[in-house]
C-alpha positions, 0 to 999 in steps of 0.5 A, spaced: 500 500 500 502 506 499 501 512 502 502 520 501 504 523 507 498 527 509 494 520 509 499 516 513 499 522 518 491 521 518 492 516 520 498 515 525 493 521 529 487 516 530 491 512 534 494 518 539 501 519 536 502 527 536 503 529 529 504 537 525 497 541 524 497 540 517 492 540 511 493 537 504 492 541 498 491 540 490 491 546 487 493 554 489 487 556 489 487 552 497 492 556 499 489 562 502 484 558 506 489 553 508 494 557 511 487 561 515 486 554 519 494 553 521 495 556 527 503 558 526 508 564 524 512 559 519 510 553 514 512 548 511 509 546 504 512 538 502 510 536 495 506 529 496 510 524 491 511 517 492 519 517 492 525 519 498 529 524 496 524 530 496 527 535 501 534 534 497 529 535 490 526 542 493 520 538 494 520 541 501 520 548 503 520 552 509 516 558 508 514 565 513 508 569 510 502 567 505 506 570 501 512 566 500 506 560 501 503 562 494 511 561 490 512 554 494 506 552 492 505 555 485 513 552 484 511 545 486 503 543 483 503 540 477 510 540 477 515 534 476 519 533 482 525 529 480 529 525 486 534 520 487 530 515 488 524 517 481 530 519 476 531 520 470 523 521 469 520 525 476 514 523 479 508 529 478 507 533 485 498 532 484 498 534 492 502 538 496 502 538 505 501 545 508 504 543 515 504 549 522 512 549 523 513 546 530 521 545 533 522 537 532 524 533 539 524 527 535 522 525 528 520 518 526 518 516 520 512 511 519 517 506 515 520 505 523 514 505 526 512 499 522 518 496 522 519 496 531 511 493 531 513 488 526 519 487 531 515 487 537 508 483 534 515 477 533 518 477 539 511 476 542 511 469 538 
């Protein structure tokens, strides 16, 4: 199954695991309400494709105003990003994550999560 990483958040968030504010978008006409619900001075704008890479890729930007928000999100929608793990040809960005920008304490990625539960769930047989 793959998963975009606003869904896999959705649904790590039902099972009471804290993750970012966030609201996936798919055109640019979105942004301006999307950043009235996000409750932050900064974002952070992540292109929505099945491939690593995306931050080295600029498929991941930081952002201070809804005005900088309007450029990274016109930059990226309907774009091909290419990255280490999808070249020559690029995966096309049909959904961006608009994220509240939080400092991070601890990140873990889902693929870990999957991995420790598989772990555990073995260690119990």
């Amino acid at each position: 199954m793959n998963l975009h990483e606003y869904q896999a958040k959705q649904l790590i968030a039902k099972y009471g695991i804290s993750v970012p504010k966030g609201i996936a978008i798919k055109s640019i006409e979105e942004v301006d309400q999307s950043i009235a619900q996000l409750e932050s001075s900064s974002y952070v704008i992540k292109a929505q494709i099945h491939s690593g890479g995306r931050g080295k890729a600029g498929g991941i930007k930081i952002v201070t105003s809804k005005k900088e928000a309007v450029e990274a999100v016109n930059s990226l929608i309907h774009k091909k990003l290419v990255t280490y793990q999808n070249k020559p040809d690029g995966q096309p960005v049909n959904a961006l994550l608009i994220e509240e920008s939080c400092d991070i304490e601890k990140e873990m990625s889902v693929e870990s999560i999957s991995i420790t539960h598989r772990l555990n769930s073995l260690k119990a047989l």
